[in-house]
Legacy VTK file of the C-alpha trace (Angstrom):
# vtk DataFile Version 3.0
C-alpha trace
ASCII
DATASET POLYDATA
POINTS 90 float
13.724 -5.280 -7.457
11.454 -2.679 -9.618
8.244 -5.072 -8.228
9.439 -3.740 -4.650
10.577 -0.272 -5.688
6.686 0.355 -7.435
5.141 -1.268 -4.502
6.817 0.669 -1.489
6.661 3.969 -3.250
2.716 3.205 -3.873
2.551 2.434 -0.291
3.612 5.601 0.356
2.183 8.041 -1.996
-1.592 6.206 -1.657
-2.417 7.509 1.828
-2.236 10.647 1.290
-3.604 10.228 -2.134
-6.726 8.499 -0.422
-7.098 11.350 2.279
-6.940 13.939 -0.837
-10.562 12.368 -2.287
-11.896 11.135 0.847
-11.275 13.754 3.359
-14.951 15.126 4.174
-17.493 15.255 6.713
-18.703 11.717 6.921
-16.415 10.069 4.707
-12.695 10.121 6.774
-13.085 6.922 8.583
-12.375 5.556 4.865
-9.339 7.003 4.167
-7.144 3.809 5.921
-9.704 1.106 4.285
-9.046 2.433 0.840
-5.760 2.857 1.350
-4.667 -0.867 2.205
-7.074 -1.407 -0.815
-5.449 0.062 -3.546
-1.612 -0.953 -2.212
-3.351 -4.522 -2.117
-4.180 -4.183 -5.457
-1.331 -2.938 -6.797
0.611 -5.601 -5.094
-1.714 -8.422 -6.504
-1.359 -6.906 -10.271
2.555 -6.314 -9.755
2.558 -10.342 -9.052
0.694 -10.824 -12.151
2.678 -9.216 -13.989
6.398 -9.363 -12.859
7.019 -13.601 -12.658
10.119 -12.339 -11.277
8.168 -10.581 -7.968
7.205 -13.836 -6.488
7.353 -17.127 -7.423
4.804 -19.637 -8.304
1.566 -19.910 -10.058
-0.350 -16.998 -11.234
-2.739 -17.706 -8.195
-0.476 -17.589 -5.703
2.010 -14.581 -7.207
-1.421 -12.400 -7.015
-2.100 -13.471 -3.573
1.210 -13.180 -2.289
1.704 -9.876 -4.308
-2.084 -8.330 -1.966
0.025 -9.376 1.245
2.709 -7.698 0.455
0.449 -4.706 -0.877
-1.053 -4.757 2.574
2.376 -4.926 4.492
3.392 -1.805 2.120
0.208 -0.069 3.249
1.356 -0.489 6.895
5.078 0.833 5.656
3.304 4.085 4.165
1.189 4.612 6.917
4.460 4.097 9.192
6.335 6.433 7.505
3.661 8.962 7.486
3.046 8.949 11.368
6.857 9.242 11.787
7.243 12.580 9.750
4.317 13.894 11.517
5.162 12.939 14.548
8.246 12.679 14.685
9.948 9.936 17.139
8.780 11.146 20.364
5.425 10.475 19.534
1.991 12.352 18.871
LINES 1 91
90 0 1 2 3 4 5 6 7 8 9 10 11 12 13 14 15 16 17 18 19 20 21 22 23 24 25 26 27 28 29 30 31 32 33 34 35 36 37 38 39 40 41 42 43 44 45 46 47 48 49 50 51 52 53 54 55 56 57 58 59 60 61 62 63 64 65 66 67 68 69 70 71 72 73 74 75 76 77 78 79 80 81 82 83 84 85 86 87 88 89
């Protein structure tokens, strides 16, 4: 349960942590690349390090643990579009 708590609140709070470095002339088209990055790899350490997280050998907990870093990277990025947009759309 704290595996998923750490991992959907870094999901959230790395996008606009991402845009806060990489937001200049040149360098914006980076912002989404480096976001699923660093949500990956908090997801692959949080299955190193929390057996409980996902089951299996150590191999396979920090694979797992990157896809679900990447599917928290699409929940962040989600949640972001909604409270900009709102529901109706952009």
């Amino acid at each position: 349960m704290l595996g998923w708590v750490l991992l959907l609140a870094g999901g959230v709070v790395s996008l606009p942590l991402a845009a806060t470095f990489l937001d200049d002339q040149g360098s914006e088209n980076w912002i989404l690349p480096v976001d699923v990055a660093l949500v990956a790899l908090l997801g692959g350490l949080l299955g190193a390090a929390l057996p409980g997280f996902v089951a299996g050998p150590t191999r396979r907990r920090v694979l797992v643990g990157a896809a679900y870093g990447v599917a928290a990277a699409a929940v962040g990025v989600l949640v972001f579009f909604l409270l900009l947009s709102g529901f109706e759309g952009a």
